[in-house]
KEKOLSE-442314 format. One record per residue (C-alpha): x, y, z. Coordinates in pm, whole numbers, padded with zeros to 5 digits, always signed. Last residue first. Example, Ala and Ser with C-alpha at 12.3 -4.5 7.8 and 13.67 -1.06 7.14 Angstrom:
2
+01367-00106+00714;+01230-00450+00780;
***
This chain:
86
+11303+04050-02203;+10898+04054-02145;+10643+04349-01970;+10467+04187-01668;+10115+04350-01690;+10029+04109-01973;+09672+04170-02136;+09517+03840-02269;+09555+03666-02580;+09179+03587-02627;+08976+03813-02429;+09217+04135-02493;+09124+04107-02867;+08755+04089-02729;+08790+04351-02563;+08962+04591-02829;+08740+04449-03110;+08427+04504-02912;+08551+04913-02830;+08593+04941-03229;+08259+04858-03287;+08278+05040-03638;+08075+05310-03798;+08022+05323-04127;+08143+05644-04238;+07942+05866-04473;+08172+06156-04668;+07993+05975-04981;+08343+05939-05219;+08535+05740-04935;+08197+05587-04807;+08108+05438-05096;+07717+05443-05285;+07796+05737-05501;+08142+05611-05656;+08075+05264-05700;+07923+04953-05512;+07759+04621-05567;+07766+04708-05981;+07489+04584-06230;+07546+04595-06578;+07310+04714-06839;+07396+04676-07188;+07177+04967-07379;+06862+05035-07547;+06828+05445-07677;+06492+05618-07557;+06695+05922-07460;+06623+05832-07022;+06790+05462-07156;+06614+05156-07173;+06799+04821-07012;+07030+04532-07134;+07062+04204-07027;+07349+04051-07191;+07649+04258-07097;+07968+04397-07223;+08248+04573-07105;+08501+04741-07350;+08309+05080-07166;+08152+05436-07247;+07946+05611-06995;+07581+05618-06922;+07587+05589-06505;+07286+05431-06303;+07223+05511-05933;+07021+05283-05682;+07255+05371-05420;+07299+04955-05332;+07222+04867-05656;+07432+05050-05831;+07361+05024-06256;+07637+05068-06495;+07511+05145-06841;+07708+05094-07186;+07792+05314-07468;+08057+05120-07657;+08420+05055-07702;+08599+04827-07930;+08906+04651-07803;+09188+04801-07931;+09498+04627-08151;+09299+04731-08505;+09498+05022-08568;+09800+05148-08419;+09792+05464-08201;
***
């Protein structure tokens, strides 16, 4: 690799709020508010709306959807043709 063409990387904690998770992992990222580690060790803390324990592809959880309202009120607004067109 060439020198001095990467960004510097550094220990830095992602918070979820929506599992209420935090990951220590290295990152380029950087934050201003910063948060105490479980080793005593202050890091950059940022916060995350969703990541790999809070979504539903990783958490086998499905939301579920009101599929049946969609249908219905698809049907509501261009209407269901019995006639088929040519």
């Amino acid at each position: 690799m060439k020198p001095r063409i990467h960004p510097d990387t550094r220990h830095v904690v992602f918070r979820d709020r929506a599992a209420d998770v935090t990951f220590l992992t290295r990152s380029t990222a950087d934050s201003s508010k910063t948060i105490e580690w479980e080793d005593g060790n202050t890091y950059p803390v940022i916060d995350v709306e969703i990541s790999s324990a809070s979504h539903p592809f990783y958490t086998g959880r499905s939301r579920v959807l009101d599929t049946a309202g969609r249908v219905e009120r698809f049907e509501r607004r261009y209407g269901r043709s019995t006639a088929t067109r040519r």
